[in-house]
C-alpha positions as CSV (number, residue, x, y, z in Angstrom):
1,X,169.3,87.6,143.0
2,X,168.9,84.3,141.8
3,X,170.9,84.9,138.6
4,X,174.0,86.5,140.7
5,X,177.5,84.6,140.1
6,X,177.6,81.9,143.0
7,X,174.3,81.6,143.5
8,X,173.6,77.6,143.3
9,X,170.3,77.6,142.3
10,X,171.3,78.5,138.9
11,X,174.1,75.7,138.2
12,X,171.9,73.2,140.1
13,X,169.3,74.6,137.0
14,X,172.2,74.2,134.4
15,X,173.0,70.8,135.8
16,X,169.4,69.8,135.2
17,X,169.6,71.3,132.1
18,X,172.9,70.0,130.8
19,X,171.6,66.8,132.2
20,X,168.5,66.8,129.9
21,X,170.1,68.0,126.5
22,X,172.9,64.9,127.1
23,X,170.1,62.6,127.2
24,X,168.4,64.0,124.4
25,X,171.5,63.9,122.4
26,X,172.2,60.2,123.4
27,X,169.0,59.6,122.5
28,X,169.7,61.2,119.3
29,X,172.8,58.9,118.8
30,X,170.9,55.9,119.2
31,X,168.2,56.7,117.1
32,X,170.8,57.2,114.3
33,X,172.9,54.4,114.9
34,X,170.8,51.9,115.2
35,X,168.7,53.4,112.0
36,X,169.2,50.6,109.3
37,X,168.3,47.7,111.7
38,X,165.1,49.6,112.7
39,X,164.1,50.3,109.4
40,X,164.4,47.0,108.3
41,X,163.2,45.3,111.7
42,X,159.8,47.8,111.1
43,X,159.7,47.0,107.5
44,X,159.4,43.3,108.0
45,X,157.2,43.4,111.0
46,X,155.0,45.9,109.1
47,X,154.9,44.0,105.6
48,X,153.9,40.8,106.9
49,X,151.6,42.2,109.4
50,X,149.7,44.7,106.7
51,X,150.0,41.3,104.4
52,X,147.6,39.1,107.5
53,X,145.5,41.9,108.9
54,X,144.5,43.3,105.6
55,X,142.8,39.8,104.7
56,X,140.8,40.9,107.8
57,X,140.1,44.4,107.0
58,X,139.0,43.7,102.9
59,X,135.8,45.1,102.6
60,X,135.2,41.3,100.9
61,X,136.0,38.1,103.4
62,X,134.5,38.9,106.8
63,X,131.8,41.0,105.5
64,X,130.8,37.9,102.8
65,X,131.6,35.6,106.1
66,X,129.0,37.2,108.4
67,X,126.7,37.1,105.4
68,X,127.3,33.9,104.6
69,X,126.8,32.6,108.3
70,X,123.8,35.1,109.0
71,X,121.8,36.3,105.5
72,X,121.7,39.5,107.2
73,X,122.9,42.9,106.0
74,X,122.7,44.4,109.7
75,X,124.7,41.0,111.3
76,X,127.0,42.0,108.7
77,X,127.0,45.9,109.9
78,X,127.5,44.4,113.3
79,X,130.2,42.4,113.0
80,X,132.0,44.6,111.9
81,X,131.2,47.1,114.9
82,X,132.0,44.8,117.1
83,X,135.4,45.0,116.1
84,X,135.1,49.0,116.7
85,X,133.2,48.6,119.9
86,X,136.3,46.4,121.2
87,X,138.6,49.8,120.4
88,X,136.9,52.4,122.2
89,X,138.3,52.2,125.7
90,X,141.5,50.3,124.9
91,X,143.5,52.8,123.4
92,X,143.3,55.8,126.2
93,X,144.6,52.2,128.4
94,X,147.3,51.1,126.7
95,X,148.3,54.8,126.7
96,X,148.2,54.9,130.1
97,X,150.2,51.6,130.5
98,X,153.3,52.9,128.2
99,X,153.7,56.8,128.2
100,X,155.5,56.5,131.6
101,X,157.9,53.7,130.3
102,X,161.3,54.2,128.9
103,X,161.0,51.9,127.0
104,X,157.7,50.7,125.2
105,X,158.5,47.3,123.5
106,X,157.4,44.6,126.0
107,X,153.7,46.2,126.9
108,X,153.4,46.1,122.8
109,X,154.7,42.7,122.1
110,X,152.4,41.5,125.0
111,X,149.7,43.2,123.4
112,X,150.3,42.2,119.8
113,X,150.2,38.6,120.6
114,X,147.2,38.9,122.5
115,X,145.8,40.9,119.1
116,X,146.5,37.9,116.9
117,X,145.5,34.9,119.2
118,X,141.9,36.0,118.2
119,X,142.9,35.4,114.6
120,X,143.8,32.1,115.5
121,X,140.1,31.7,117.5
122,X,138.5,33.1,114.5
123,X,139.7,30.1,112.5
124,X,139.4,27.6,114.9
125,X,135.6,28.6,115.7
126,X,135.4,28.1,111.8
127,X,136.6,24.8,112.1
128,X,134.4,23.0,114.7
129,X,132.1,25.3,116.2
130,X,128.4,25.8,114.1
131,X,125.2,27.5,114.3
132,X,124.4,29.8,116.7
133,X,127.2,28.9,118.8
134,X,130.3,29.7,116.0
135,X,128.2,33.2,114.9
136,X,128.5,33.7,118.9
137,X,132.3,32.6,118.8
138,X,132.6,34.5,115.5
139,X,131.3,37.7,117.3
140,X,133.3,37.7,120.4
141,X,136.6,36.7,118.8
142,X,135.9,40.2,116.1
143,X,134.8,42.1,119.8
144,X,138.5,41.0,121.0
145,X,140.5,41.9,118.2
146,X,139.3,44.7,118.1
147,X,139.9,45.3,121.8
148,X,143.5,44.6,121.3
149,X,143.8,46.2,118.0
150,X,143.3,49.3,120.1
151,X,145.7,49.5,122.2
152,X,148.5,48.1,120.0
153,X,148.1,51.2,117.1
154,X,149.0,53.1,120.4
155,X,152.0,51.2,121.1
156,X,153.6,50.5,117.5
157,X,152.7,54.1,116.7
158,X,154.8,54.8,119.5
159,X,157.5,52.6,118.9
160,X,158.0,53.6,115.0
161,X,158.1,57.6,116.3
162,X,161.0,56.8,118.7
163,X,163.6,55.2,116.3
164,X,162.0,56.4,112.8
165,X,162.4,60.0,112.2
166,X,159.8,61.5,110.6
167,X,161.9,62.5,107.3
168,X,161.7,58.5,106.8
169,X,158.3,57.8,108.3
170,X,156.1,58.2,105.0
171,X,158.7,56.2,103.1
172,X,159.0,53.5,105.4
173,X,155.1,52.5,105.6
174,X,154.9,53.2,101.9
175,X,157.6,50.6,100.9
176,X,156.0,48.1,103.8
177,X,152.7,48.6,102.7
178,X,153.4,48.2,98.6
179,X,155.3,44.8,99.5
180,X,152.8,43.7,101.9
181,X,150.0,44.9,99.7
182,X,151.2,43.1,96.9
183,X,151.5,39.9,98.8
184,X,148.3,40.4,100.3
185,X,146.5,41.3,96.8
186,X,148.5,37.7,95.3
187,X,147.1,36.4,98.4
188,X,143.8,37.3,98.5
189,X,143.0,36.0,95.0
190,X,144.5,32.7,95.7
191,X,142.4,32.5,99.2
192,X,139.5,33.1,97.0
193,X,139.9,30.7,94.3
194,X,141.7,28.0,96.4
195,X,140.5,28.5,99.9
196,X,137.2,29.5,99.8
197,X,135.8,28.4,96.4
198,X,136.9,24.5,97.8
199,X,135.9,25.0,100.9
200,X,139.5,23.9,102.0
201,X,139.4,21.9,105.3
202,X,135.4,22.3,105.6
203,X,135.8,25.9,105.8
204,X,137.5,28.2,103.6
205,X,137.2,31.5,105.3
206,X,138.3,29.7,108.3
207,X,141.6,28.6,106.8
208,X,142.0,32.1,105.2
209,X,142.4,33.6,109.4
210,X,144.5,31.0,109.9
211,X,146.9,31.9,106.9
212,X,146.6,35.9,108.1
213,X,147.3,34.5,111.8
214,X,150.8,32.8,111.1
215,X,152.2,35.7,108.7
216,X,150.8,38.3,111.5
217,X,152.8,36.6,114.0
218,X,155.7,36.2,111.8
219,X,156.0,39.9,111.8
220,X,155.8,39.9,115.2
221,X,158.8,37.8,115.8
222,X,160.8,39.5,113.2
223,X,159.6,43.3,115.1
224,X,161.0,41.4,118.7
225,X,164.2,39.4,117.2
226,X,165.8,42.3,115.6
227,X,164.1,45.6,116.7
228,X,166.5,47.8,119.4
229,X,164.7,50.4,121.0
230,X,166.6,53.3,122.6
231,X,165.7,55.0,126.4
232,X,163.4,57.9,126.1
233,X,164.9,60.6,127.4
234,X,161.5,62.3,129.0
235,X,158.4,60.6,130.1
236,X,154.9,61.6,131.8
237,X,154.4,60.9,135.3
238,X,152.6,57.7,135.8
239,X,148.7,58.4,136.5
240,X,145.7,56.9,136.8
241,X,143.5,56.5,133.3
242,X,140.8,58.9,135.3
243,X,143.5,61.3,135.3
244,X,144.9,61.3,132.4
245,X,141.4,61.8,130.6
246,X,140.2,64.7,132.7
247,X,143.4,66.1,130.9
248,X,142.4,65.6,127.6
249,X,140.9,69.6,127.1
250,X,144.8,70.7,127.2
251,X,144.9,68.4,123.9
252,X,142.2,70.0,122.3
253,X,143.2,73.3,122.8
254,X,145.5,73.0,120.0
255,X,143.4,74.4,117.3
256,X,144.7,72.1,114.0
257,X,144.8,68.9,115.9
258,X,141.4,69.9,117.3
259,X,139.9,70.6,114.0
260,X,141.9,67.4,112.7
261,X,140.2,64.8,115.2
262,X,136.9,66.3,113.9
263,X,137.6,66.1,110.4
264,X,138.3,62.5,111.2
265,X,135.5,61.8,113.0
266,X,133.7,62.8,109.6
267,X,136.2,60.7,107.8
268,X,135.3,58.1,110.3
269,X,131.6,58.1,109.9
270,X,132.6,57.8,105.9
271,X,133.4,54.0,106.5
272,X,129.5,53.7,106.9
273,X,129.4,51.9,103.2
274,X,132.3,50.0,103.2
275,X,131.0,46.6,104.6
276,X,128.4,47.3,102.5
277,X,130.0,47.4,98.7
278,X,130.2,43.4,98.2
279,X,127.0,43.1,98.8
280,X,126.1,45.8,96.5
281,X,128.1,44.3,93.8
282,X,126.7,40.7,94.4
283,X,123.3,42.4,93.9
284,X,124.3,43.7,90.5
285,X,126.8,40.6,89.3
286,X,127.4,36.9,90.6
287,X,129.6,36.9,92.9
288,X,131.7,33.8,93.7
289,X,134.9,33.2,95.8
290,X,136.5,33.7,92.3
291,X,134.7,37.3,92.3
292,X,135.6,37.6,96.2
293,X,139.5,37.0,95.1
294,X,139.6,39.4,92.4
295,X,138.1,42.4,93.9
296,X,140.4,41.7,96.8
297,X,143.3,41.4,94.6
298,X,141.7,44.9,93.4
299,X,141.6,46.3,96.7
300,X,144.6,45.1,98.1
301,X,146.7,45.3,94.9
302,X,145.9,49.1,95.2
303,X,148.5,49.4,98.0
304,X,151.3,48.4,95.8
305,X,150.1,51.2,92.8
306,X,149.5,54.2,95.7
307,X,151.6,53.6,98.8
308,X,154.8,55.1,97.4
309,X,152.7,58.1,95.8
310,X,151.6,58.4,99.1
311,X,154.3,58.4,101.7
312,X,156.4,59.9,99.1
313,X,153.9,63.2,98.7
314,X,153.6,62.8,102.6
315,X,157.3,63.0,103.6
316,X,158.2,66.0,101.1
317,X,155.0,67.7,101.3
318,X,153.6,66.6,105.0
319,X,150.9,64.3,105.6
320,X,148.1,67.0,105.6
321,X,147.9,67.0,101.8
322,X,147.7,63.0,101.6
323,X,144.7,63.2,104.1
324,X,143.2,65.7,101.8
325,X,143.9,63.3,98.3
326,X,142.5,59.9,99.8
327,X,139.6,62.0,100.7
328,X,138.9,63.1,97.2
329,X,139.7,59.5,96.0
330,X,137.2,58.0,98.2
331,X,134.4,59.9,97.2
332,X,135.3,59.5,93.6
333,X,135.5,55.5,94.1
334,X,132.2,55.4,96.2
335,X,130.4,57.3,93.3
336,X,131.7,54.9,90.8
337,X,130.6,51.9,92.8
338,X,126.8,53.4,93.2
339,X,126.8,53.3,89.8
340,X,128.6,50.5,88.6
341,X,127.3,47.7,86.7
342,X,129.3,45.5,84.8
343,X,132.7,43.8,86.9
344,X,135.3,46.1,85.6
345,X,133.2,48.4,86.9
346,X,133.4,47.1,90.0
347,X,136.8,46.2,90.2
348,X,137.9,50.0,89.4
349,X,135.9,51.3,92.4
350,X,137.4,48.5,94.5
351,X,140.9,49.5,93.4
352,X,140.2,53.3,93.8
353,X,138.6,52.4,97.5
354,X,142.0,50.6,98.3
355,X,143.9,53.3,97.5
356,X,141.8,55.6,99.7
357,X,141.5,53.4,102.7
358,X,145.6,52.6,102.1
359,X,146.4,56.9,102.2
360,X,144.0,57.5,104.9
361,X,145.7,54.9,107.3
362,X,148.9,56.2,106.7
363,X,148.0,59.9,106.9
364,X,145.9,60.0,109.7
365,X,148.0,58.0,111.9
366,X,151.6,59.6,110.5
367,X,149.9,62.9,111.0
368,X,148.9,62.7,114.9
369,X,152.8,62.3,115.7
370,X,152.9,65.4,114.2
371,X,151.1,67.8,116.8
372,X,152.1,68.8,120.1
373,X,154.9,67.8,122.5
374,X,156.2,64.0,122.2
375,X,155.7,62.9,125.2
376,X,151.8,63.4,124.3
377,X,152.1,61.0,121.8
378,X,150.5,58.5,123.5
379,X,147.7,59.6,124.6
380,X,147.2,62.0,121.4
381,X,147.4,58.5,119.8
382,X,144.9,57.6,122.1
383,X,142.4,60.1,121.7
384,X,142.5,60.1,118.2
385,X,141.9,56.6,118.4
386,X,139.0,56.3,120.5
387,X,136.9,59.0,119.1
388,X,137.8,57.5,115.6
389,X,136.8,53.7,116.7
390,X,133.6,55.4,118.5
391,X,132.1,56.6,115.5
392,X,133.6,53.6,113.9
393,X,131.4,51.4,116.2
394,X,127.9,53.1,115.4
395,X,128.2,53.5,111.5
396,X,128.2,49.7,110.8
397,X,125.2,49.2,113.1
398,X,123.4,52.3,111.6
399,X,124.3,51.0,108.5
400,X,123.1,48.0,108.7
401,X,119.7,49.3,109.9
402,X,119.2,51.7,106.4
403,X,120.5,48.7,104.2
404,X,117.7,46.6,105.3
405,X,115.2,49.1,105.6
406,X,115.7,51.8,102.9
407,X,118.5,49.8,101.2
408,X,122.0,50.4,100.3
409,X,121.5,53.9,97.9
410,X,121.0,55.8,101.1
411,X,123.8,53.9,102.9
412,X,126.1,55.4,99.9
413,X,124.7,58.8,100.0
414,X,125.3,59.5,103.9
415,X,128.7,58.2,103.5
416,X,129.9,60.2,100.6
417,X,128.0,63.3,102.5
418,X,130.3,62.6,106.2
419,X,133.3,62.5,103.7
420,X,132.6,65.9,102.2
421,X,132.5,67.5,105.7
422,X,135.5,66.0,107.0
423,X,137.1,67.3,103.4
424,X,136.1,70.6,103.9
425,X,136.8,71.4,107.9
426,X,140.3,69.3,106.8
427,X,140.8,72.0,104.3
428,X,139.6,75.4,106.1
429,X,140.6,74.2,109.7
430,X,144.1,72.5,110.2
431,X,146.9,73.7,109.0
432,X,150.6,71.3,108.2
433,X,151.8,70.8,111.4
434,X,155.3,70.4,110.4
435,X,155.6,73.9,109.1
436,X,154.4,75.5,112.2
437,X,157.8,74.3,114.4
């Protein structure tokens, strides 16, 4: 009966309906329209960003920090936890703060700021805090970055799926990521040789956060001034955190992105080396802020040599065959760097590790947007997040426990061996998302 001419249910369902698709093509409209400002509001925001929070992330300056300040392979291994330990829970709560919103931008520009104020601590603990107190300051500035770092890959995530489509996605953070990589990698050296080496203002590596703090927050402004962000047409209902994690088994019962978040959970546990590699080198070589500089500049500069290969391949061929290739190139460059010897040496496994670490980011977080319904994104984002910073969180730490007890050969070995698991369940166990809709 309910189908029967003049029945209202069914044009009550049609209104509903036509309702629905005339948001989704406004939506649509917006998305288009505003597409060139976007991009280029998102290419800014993300060069200048990748250009201040890669100084950060170098396997080089806050590794050779903490070692500097501490002497101490495992202070080393967990500093650099600390900075995972922050991102555990934050993620599934900045979900929860934005996936009811229309619209996203102000809970992310909130939390970006908050993400880079610990830059700015970091440098200003340099500057007139020492001893136990500044490794303390140090410490618990890392823990809160990585607390807001977090929570803001959820929200920027978000943002770029609403008003990039994802035939411009791979493109986009390629061309962002080759110019900020090949400031950064400019940048990097010079920090070396001219902030560090010097000692500029009484403490180099603290002048180096400062510089990452003010280009960060450059982005930031530029993301906020120009950025316009359309309504979303759908939204989840607004629940309690609690909630929304007792529904994370309907997530996982997607087969490929299942087998995904354990392949990079594997992927994850592969980082286990990477704080580990400048100290490996400065065991074989001298290593000077000079050295530091230049196997940045090797690191870094590897963004602007791979990132268009990468979100090229990515957008044509989906990002499931870029996670597979930095995979491969990881446990190439990790093999060359057990084995290096002489500084070229060490500066090809550097660049080869750059390129890895530059694919991986890309694909792994281009890839999530790619599974399920979009108004999961969030918390998919979310999830993948936290059980990614999780693992993150125990490697350095048991890391930093083998490199001072059975030494850094080991440390190697495990990695390489996580990184050939999560290659093989990559392989056998998820499918290209884009060619299943």
């Amino acid at each position: 009966m309910s189908g029967e001419p003049g029945n209202p249910a069914p044009a009550a369902n049609r209104t509903r309906a036509d309702g629905g698709a005339g948001r989704e093509r406004a939506y649509d409209r917006f998305v288009e329209g505003n597409l060139k400002r976007n991009y280029v509001a998102h290419f800014t925001h993300g060069m200048l960003g990748m250009t201040g929070f890669r100084l950060i992330f170098a396997p080089t300056f806050v590794p050779a920090y903490l070692h500097m300040l501490t002497g101490s392979p495992f202070m080393v291994g967990l500093g650099q936890a600390l900075i995972q330990a922050g991102a555990i829970a934050s993620p599934i709560m900045g979900a929860a703060q934005i996936e009811h919103r229309r619209h996203v931008m102000p809970a992310a520009m909130t939390i970006g700021v908050l993400m880079r104020l610990q830059l700015l601590g970091l440098a200003l603990a340099g500057w007139f805090l020492t001893g136990h107190v500044l490794l303390l300051a140090t410490f618990l500035f890392l823990f809160l970055f990585g607390f807001f770092l977090g929570s803001q890959r959820v929200a920027f995530q978000v943002v770029l799926a609403k008003v990039i489509p994802i035939r411009l996605r791979g493109r986009l953070q390629a061309w962002r990521n080759l110019a900020g990589g090949a400031i950064a990698a400019g940048l990097s050296w010079w920090a070396g040789v001219y902030l560090i080496d010097p000692n500029v203002f009484g403490n180099g590596y603290a002048t180096t956060f400062m510089v990452a703090f003010l280009l960060t927050s450059a982005g930031l402004a530029a993301l906020w001034l120009f950025m316009r962000e359309p309504s979303s047409p759908t939204v989840k209902t607004q629940m309690g955190m609690l909630d929304r994690i007792r529904e994370f088994p309907l997530l996982l019962a997607d087969r490929d992105y299942r087998n995904f978040l354990l392949s990079l959970v594997f992927a994850t546990m592969g980082r286990i080396a990477i704080p580990f590699c400048i100290i490996h080198a400065g065991r074989q070589m001298e290593v000077d802020g000079a050295a530091i500089g230049l196997f940045s500049l090797a690191f870094l500069g590897a963004d602007t040599a791979t990132n268009l290969i990468w979100g090229t391949m990515g957008d044509r061929y989906g990002f499931r065959i870029t996670f597979i290739g930095t995979l491969i190139v990881w446990l190439v460059s990790l093999g060359a760097m057990i084995t290096a010897v002489a500084p070229w040496q060490f500066l090809l496994a550097f660049f080869g590790l750059g390129a890895a670490m530059s694919g991986n980011m890309m694909s792994v977080t281009t890839l999530v947007l790619e599974f399920g319904h979009r108004d999961d994104i969030p918390m998919r984002l979310a999830l993948s997040t936290t059980a990614e910073t999780s693992v993150a969180t125990a490697g350095p730490l048991v890391g930093g426990l083998m490199a001072a007890t059975l030494g850094l050969v080991p440390v190697f070995a495990l990695s390489m061996a996580c990184l050939a698991i999560a290659l093989c369940i990559l392989v056998l166990g998820v499918r290209e998302p884009r060619h299943l809709k």
